[in-house]
C-alpha positions in Angstrom: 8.8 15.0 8.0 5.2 15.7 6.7 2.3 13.4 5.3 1.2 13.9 1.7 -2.0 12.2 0.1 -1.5 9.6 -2.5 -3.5 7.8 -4.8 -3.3 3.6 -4.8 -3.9 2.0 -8.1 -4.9 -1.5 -8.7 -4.9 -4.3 -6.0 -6.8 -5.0 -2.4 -6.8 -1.0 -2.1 -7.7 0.0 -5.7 -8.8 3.7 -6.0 -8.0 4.7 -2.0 -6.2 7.6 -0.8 -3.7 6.9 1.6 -1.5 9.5 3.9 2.3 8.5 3.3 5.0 10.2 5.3 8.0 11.8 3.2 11.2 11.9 3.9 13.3 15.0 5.4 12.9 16.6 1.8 9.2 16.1 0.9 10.4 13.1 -0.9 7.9 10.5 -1.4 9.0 6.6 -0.6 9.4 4.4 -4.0 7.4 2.0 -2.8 4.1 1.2 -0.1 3.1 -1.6 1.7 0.0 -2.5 3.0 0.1 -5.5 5.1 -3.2 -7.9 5.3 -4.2 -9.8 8.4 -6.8 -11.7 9.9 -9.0 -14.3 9.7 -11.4 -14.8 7.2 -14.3 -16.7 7.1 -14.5 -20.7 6.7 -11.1 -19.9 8.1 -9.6 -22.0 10.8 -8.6 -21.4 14.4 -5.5 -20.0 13.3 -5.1 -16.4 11.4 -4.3 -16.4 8.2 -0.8 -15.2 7.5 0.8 -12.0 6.4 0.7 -11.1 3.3 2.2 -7.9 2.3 0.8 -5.9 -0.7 3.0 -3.6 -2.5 2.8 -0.2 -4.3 5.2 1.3 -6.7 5.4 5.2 -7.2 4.6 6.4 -10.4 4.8 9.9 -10.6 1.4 12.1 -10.5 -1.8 11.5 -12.0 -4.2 14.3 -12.5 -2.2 16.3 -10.1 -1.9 13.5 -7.2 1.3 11.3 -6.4 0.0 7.7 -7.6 1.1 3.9 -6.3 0.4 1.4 -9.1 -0.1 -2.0 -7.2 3.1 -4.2 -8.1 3.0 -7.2 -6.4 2.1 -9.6 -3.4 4.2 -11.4 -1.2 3.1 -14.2 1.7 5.5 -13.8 5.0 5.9 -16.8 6.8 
């Protein structure tokens, strides 16, 4: 298993590059997700929850393997 550079497209990480391990045949995952925690400010003593933000492979853009932002889900 090896690492290959992708590049994230729309959402929270718009425009990054992100290591993503590939499978046992270079195979890239379908899909990415970037949890987001913390506490943010005006926040209360509590952190805020999970949410998860996820990436959908596309194929390659300008010779790169692209993740378009798909959607966002809150974890309890």
């Amino acid at each position: 298993m090896g690492a290959i550079e992708v590049w994230l497209n729309g959402g929270p990480a718009d425009g990054r590059v992100l290591l993503v391990e590939t499978d046992a045949v270079d195979g890239l995952p379908a899909t990415v997700v970037l949890p987001q925690t913390g506490v943010f400010v005006n926040a209360d003593d509590e952190p805020a929850p999970r949410i998860d933000h996820v990436y959908v492979y596309t194929g390659e853009i300008d010779g790169r393997h692209a993740y378009r932002y798909g959607l966002r889900r809150e974890n309890p």
